[in-house]
MIGU-281517 format. One record per residue (C-alpha): residue number from 1; residue in one letter; y, z, x. Coordinates in pm, whole numbers, plus 50000, padded with zeros to 5 digits. Layout:
// residues N
(NUM; a; (Y; Z; X))
...
//
This chain:
// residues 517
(1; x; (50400; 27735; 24631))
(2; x; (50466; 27614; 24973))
(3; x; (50075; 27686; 25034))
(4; x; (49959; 27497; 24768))
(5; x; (50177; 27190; 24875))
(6; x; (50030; 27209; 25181))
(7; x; (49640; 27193; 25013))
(8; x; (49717; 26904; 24843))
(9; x; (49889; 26739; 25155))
(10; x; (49577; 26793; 25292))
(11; x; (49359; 26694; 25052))
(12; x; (49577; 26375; 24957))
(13; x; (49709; 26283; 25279))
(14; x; (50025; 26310; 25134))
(15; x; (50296; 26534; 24955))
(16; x; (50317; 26526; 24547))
(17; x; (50652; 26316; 24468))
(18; x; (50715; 26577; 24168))
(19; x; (50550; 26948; 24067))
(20; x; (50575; 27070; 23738))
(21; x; (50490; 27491; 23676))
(22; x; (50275; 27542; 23353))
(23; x; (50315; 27782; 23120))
(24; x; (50171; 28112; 23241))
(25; x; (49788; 28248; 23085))
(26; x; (49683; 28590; 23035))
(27; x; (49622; 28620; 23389))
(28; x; (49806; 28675; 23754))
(29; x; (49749; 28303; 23842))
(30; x; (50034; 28040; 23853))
(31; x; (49981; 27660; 23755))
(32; x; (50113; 27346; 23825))
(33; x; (50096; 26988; 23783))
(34; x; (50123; 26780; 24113))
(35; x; (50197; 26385; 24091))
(36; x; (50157; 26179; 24344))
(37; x; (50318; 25810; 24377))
(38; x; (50137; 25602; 24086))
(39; x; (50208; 25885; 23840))
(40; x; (49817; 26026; 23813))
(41; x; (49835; 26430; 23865))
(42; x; (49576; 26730; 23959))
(43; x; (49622; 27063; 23862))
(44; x; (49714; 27346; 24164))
(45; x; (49614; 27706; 24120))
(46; x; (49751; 28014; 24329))
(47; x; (49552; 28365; 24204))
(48; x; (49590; 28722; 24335))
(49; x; (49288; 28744; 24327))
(50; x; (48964; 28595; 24546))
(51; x; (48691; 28756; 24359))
(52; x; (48840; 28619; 24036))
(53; x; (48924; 28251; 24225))
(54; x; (48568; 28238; 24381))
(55; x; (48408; 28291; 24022))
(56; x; (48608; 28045; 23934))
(57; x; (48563; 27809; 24149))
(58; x; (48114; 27868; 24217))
(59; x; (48116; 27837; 23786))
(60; x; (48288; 27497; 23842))
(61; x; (48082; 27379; 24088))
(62; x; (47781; 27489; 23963))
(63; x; (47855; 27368; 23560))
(64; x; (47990; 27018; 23757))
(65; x; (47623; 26998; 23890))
(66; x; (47431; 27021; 23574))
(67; x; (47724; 26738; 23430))
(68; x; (47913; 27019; 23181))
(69; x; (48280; 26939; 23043))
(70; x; (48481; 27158; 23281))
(71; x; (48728; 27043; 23518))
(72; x; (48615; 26965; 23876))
(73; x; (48703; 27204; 24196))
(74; x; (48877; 26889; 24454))
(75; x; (49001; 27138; 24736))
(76; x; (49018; 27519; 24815))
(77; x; (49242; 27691; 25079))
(78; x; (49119; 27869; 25328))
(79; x; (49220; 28235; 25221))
(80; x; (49036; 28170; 24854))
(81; x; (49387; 28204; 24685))
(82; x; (49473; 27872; 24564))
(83; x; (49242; 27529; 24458))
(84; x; (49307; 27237; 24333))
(85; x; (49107; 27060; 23987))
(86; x; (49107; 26798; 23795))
(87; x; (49376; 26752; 23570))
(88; x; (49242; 26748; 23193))
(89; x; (49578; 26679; 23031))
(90; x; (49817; 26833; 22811))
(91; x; (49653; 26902; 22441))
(92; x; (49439; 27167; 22357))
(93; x; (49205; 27256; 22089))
(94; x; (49497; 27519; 22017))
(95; x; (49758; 27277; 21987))
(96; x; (49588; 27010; 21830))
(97; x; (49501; 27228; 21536))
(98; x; (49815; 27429; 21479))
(99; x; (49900; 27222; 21132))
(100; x; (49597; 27433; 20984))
(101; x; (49683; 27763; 21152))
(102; x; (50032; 27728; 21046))
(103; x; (49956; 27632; 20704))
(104; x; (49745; 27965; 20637))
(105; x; (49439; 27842; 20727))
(106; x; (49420; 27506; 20586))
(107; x; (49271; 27281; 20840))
(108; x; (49226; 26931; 20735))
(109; x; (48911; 26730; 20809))
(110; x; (49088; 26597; 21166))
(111; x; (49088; 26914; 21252))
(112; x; (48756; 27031; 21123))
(113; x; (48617; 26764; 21289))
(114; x; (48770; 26915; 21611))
(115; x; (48643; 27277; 21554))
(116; x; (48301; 27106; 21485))
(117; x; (48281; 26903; 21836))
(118; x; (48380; 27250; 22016))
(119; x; (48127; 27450; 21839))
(120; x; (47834; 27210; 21905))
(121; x; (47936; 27196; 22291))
(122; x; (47958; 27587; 22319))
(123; x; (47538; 27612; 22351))
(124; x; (47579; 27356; 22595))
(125; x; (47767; 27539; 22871))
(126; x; (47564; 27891; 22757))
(127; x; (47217; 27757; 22772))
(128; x; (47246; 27496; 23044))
(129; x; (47471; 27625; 23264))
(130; x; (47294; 27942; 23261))
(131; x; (46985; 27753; 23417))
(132; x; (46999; 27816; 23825))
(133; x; (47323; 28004; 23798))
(134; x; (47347; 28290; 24049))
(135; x; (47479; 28576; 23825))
(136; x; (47562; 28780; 24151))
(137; x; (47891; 28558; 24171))
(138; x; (48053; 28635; 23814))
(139; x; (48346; 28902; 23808))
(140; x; (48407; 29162; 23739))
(141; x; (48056; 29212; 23664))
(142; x; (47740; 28959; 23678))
(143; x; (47600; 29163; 23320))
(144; x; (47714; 29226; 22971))
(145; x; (47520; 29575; 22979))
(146; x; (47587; 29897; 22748))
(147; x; (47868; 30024; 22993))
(148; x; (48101; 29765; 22925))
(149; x; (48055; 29817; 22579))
(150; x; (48135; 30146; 22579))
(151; x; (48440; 30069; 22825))
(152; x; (48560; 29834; 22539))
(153; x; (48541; 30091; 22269))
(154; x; (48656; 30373; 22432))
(155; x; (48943; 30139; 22475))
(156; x; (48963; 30066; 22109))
(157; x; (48977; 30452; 22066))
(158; x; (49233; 30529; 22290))
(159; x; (49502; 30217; 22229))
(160; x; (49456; 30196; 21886))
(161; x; (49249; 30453; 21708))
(162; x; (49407; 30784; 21863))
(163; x; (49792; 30607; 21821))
(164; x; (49659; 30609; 21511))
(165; x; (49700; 30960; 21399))
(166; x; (49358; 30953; 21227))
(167; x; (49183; 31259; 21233))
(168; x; (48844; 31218; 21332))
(169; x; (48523; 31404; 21549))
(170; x; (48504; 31246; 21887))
(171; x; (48187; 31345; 21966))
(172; x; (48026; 31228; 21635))
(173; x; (48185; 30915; 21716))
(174; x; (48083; 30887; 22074))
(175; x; (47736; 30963; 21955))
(176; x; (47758; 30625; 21698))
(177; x; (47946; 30413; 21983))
(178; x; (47608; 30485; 22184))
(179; x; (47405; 30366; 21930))
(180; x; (47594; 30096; 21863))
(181; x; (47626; 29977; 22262))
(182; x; (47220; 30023; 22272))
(183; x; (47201; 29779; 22006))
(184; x; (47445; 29543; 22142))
(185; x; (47213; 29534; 22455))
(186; x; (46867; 29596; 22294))
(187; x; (46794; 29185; 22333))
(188; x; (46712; 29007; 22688))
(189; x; (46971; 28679; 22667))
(190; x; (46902; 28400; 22965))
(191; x; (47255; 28238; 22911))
(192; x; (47625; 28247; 22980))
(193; x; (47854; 28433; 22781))
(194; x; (48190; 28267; 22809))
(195; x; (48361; 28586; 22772))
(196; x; (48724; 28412; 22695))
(197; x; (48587; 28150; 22419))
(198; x; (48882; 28057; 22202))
(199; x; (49109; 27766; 22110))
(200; x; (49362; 27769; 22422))
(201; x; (49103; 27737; 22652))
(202; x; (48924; 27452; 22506))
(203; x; (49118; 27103; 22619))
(204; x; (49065; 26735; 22460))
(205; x; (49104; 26453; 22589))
(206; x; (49230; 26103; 22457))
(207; x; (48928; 26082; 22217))
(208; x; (48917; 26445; 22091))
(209; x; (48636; 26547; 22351))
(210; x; (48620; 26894; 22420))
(211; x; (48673; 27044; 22776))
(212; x; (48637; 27400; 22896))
(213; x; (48852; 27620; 23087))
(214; x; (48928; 27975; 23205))
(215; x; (48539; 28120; 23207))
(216; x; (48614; 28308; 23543))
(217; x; (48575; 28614; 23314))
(218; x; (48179; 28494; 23253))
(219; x; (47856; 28667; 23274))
(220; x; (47538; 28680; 23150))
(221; x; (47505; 28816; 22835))
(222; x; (47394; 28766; 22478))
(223; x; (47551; 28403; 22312))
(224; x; (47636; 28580; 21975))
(225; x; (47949; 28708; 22143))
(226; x; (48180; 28383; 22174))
(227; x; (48050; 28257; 21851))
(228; x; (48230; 28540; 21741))
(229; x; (48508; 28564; 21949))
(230; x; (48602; 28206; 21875))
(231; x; (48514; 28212; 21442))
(232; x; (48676; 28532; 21396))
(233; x; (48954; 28541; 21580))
(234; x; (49222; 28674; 21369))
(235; x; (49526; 28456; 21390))
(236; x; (49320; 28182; 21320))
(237; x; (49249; 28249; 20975))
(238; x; (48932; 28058; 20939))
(239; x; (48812; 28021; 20559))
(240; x; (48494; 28161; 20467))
(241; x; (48344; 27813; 20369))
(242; x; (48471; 27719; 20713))
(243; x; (48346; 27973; 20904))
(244; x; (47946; 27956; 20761))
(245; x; (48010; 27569; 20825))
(246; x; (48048; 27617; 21198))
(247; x; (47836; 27910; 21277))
(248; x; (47544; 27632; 21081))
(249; x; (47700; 27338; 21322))
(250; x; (47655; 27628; 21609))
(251; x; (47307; 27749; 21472))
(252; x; (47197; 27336; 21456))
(253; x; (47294; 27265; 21787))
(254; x; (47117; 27559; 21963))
(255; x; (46768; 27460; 21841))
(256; x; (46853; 27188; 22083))
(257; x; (46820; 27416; 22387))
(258; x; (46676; 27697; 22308))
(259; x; (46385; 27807; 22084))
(260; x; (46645; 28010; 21808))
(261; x; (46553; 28312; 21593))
(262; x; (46559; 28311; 21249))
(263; x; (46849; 28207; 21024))
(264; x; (46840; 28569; 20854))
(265; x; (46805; 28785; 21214))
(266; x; (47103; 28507; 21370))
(267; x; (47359; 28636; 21110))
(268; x; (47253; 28996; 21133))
(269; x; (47301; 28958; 21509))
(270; x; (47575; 28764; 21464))
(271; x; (47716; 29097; 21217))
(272; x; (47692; 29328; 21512))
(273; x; (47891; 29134; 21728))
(274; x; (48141; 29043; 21512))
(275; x; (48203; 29413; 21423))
(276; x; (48234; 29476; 21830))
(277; x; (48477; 29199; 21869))
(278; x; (48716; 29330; 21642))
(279; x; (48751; 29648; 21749))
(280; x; (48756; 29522; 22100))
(281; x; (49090; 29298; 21974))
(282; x; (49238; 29575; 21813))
(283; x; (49233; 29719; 22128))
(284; x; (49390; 29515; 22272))
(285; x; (49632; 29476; 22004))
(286; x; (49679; 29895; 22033))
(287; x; (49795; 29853; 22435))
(288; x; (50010; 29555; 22419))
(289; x; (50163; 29620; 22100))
(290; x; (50170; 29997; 22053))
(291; x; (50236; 30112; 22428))
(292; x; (50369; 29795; 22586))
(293; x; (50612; 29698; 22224))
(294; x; (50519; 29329; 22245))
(295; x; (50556; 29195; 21867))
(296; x; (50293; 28871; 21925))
(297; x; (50034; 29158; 21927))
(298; x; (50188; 29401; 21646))
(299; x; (50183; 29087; 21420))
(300; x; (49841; 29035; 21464))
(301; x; (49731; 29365; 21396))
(302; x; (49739; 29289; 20987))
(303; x; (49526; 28967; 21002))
(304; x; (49294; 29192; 21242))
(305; x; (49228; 29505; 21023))
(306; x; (49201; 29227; 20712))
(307; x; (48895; 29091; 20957))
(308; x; (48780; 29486; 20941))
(309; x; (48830; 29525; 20652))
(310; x; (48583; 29187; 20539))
(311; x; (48312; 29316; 20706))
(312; x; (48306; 29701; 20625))
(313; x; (48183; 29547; 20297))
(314; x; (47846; 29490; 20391))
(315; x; (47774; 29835; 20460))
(316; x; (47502; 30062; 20654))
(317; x; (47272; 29806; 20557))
(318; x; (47420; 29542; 20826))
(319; x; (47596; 29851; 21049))
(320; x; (47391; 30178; 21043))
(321; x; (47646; 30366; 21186))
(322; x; (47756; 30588; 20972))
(323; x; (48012; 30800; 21093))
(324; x; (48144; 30484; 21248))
(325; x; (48151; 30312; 20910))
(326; x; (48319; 30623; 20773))
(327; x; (48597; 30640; 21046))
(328; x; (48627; 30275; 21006))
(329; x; (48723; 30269; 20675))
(330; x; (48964; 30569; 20659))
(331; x; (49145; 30371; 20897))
(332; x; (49197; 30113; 20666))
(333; x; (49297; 30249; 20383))
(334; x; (49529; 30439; 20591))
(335; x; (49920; 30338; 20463))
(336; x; (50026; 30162; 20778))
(337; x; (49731; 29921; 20745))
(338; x; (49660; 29899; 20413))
(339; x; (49941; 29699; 20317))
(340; x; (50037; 29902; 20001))
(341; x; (50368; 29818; 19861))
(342; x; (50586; 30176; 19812))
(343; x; (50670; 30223; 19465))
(344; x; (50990; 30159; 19295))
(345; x; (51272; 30387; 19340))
(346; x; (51499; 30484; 19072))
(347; x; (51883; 30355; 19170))
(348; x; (51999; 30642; 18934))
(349; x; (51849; 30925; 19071))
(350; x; (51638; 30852; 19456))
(351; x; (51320; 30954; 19271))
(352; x; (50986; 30749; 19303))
(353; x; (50945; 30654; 18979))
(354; x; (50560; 30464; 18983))
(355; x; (50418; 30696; 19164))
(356; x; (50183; 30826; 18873))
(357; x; (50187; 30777; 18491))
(358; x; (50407; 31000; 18310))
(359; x; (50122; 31092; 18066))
(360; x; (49734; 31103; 18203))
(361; x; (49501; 30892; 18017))
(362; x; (49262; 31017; 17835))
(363; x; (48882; 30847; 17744))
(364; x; (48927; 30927; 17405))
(365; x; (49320; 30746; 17393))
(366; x; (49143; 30409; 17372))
(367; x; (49331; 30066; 17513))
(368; x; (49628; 30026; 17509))
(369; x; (49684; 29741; 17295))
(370; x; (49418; 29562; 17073))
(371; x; (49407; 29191; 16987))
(372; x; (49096; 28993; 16799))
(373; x; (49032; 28815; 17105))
(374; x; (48950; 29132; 17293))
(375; x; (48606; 29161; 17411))
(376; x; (48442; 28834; 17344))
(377; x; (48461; 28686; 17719))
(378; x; (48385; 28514; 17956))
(379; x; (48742; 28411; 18064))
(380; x; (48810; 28012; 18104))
(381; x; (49072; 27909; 18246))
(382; x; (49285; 27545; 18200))
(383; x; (49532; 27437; 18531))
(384; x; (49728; 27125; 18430))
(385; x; (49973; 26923; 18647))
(386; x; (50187; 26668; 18416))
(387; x; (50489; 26469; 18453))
(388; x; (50817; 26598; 18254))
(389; x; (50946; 26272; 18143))
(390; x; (50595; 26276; 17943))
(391; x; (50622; 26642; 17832))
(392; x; (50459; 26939; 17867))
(393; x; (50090; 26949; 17825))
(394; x; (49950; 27059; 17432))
(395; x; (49776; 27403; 17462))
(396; x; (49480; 27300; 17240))
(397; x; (49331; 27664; 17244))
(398; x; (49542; 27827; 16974))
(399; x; (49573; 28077; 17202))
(400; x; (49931; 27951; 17283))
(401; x; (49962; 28208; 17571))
(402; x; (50017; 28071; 17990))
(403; x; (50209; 28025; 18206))
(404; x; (50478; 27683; 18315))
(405; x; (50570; 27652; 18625))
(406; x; (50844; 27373; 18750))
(407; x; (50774; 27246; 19078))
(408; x; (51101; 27019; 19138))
(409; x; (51280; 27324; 19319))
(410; x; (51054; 27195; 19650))
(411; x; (51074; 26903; 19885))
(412; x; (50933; 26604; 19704))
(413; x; (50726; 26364; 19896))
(414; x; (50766; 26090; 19649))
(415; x; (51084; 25998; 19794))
(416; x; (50953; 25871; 20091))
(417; x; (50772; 25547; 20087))
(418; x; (50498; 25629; 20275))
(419; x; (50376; 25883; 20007))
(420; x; (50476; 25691; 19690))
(421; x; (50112; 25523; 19635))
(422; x; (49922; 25877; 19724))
(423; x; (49930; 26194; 19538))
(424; x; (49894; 26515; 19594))
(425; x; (49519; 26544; 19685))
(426; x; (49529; 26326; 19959))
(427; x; (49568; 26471; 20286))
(428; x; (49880; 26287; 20448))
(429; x; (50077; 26421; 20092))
(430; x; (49886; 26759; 20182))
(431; x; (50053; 26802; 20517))
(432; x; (50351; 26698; 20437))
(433; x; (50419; 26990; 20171))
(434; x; (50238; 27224; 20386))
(435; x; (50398; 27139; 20662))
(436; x; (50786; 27173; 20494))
(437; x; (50650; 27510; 20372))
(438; x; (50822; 27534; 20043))
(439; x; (50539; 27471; 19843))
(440; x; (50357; 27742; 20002))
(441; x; (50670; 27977; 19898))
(442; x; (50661; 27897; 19580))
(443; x; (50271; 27901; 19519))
(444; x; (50234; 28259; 19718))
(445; x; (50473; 28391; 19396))
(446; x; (50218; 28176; 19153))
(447; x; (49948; 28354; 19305))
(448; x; (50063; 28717; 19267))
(449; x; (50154; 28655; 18897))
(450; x; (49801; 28467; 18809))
(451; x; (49604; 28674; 18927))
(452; x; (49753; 29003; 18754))
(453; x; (49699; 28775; 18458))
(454; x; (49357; 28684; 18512))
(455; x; (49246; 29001; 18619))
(456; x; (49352; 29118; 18283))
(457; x; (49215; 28895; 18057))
(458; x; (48902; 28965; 18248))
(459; x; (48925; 29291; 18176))
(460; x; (48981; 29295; 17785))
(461; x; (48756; 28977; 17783))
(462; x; (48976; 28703; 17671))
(463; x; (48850; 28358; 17660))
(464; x; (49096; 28107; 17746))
(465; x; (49446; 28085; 17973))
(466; x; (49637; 27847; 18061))
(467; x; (49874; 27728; 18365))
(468; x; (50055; 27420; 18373))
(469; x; (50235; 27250; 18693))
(470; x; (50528; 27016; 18638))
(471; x; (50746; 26758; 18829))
(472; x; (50898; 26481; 18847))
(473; x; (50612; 26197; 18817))
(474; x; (50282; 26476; 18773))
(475; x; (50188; 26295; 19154))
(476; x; (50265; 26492; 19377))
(477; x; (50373; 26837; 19416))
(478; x; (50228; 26920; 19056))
(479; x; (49860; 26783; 19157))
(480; x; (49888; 26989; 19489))
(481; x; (49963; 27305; 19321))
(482; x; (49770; 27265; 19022))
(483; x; (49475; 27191; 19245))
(484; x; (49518; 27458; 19477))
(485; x; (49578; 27738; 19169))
(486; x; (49250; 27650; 19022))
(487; x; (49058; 27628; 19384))
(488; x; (49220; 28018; 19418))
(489; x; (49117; 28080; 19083))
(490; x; (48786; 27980; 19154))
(491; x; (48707; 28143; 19470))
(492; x; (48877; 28480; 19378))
(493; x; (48677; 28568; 19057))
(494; x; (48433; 28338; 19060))
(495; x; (48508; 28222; 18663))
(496; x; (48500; 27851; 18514))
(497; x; (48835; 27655; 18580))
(498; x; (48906; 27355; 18462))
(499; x; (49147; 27136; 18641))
(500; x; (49350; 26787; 18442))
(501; x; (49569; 26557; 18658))
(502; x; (49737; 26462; 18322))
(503; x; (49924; 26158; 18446))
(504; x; (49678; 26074; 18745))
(505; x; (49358; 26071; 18457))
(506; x; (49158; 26282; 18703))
(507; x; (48991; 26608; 18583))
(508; x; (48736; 26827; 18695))
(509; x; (48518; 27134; 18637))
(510; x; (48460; 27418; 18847))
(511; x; (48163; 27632; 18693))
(512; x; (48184; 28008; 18703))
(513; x; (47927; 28165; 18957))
(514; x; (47831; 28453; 18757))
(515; x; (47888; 28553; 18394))
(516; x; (48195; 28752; 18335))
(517; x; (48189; 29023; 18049))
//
């Protein structure tokens, strides 16, 4: 520390009047804030390492020539161990967008607009500040080449497969890693690959302008990779809907420096790398959280595997790998990651009472139950929100089945006057539930029991059902969770929901994607 006071003494021409120590990265390097006498404040490094701090430090200078957002390099010590840079304040993209990360997933457009602005500024430090750059001077390497691929999964094998207990042929799978690092590699990229492209190391300043940091880790290599690093990275929980939104805003704003491949070979490109990525992460996850028992990295095994899960989906088609694929999905449906609830246990006796019906079926026993509305499909499905003083809504189906749910057990936002004139569609009414939590509590129950439901009446091809969301004034909480039921609804099976605001007079249609029978 003593050192670094002395660079900026030098570099000032006179000693910071406070320091303040930042909160440590994933790295060996210290931070701190330095003020001097008017209150205005640089950032001081001290690293272990020079290699690491001279990567640093030429990517600066050389991104600062070709006018890139990254902070600037103002003074370096003689050894190589500590610099000084500009200051680029205290907010990150990670910070800035926790309300949506917290709440599941939800961003709102503020903060969709800030994911936007990041991902059409990522092909400008790839594809320009690749131009002149003297790869020689990246660490640890100046190439993303098939041996650090094959570093990477041999490190997903041995911190997280092998701790696994999942039996599996090495050699078959070395033999699919192989193929899978040649095509990884099989395309010449002229650009910079980030290496470390994620929220935390993405700053804005006072007008939501996106900065870089941390890319001593850099190298040439192929651009797909921090598109996927940064889209799919698993605590994030990214939508879908978001997630093709940005890779398109990423996809756009290439064309603008590069001549781009095809929309169809981007995504299959884009496939490959995502599939690397994850495994790379869950190795990661393996060391620190199996061997070194940190619980940051146990808990985000689950959203991880539910990543690995998403994509085993497409197949050999996408991944032609197939004892890879294979292996891949054992591990998945392996109990530990598969998030299967045990079965019931009998109080009376200790005995697992689910764990199998007591009588097989047979094809010949025919359902179960039989009703006259069996069979005639496709399922439609009606999501009210209503005001109790005005009673519940009429179930004009003759069906006279659904469900009523009473929202007034959560925090109500109409008691506060800024929310009184909004309801619950509008995003400041939005946050605020989301935010509290409660609401989410109480819908993640909602969810569970609607979709058994639906899934049924799918099944035995019913044709109408019915939810219906009270509270106080059908403005607030109601709207919010009748809205968000029927966008679950929706998404999930893909069937025709209708959604009434009773007391708001707002109503709308979702139509079913494909025919249900």
């Amino acid at each position: 520390m003593d050192k670094l006071i002395e660079l900026y003494n030098s570099w000032h021409n006179s000693m910071p009047v406070n320091t303040e120590r930042l909160a440590g990265a994933g790295s060996n390097r210290e931070y701190y804030r330095l003020f001097d006498e008017d209150g205005n404040s640089v950032v001081g490094v001290v690293g272990t390492s020079r290699d690491e701090n001279h990567a640093f430090i030429y990517l600066s200078e050389h991104f600062t020539q070709r006018q890139l957002p990254v902070p600037h390099i103002l003074a370096v010590s003689e050894d190589g161990l500590r610099y000084l840079q500009t200051d680029l304040g205290k907010v990150s993209l990670f910070d800035a967008i926790s309300g949506g990360r917290e709440a599941g997933g939800r961003y709102n457009l503020e903060e969709q607009e800030l994911l936007k602005r990041t991902i059409r500024q990522l092909p400008n430090i790839q594809i320009r500040g690749a131009r002149e750059l003297d790869w020689q001077n990246c660490y640890p390497q100046p190439v993303f080449d098939e041996d650090s691929v094959l570093f990477d999964l041999n490190y997903f094998k041995y911190c997280f497969l092998k701790p696994s207990d999942l039996d599996f042929n090495e050699l078959k799978l070395e033999a699919n890693f192989r193929l899978f690092a040649k095509d990884l590699t099989s395309e010449e990229y002229e650009s910079f690959m980030y290496r470390d492209f994620q929220a935390r190391n993405v700053m804005l300043d006072a007008e939501g302008n996106p900065f870089f940091i941390d890319y001593q880790g850099g190298r040439k290599g192929p651009f797909y990779y921090d598109l996927a690093s940064f889209l799919w990275q698993a605590s994030a929980r990214y939508s879908n809907k978001l997630r093709r939104e940005l890779v398109m805003e990423y996809y756009n704003a290439l064309q603008q420096y590069m001549e781009v491949p095809s929309i169809r070979h981007f995504v299959g490109r884009l496939s490959l790398f995502v599939l690397f990525r994850t495994l790379q992460v869950l190795g990661a996850y393996g060391f620190r959280g199996y061997f070194e028992r940190k619980k940051h990295f146990l808990d985000s095994i689950p959203p991880a595997m539910d990543n690995l899960r998403a994509l085993l989906k497409f197949g050999e088609d996408v991944f032609p790998y197939p004892y890879m694929m294979d292996m891949l999905r054992r591990l998945t449906d392996m109990p530990r990651y598969a998030h299967i609830e045990e079965p019931a246990v009998s109080r009376a006796d200790g005995y697992k009472t689910t764990d199998k019906n007591v009588y097989d079926a047979h094809p010949q026993d025919g359902p179960a139950t039989f009703s006259k509305y069996d069979g005639k499909g496709p399922l439609r499905v009606r999501v009210f929100s209503f005001s109790y003083r005005k009673g519940i809504p009429a179930d004009e189906s003759g069906n006279g089945g659904g469900y009523v749910f009473d929202c007034r057990s959560t925090h109500n936002p109409g008691r506060y006057e800024p929310y009184k004139k909004l309801t619950g569609l509008d995003e400041p009414v939005i946050r605020f539930l989301e935010d509290d939590g409660e609401i989410l509590t109480f819908l993640d129950s909602v969810y569970k029991l609607a979709d058994a439901h639906v899934q049924r009446y799918i099944d035995r091809g019913f044709t109408d059902l019915m939810f219906s969301f009270g509270c106080t004034g059908g403005q607030h909480r109601s709207v919010y969770s009748a809205q968000h039921l029927a966008e679950h609804i929706h998404n999930k099976y893909g069937i025709e929901v209708h959604v009434c605001h009773r007391e708001q007079g707002i109503e709308q249609t979702f139509k079913a994607k494909k025919l249900i029978i």
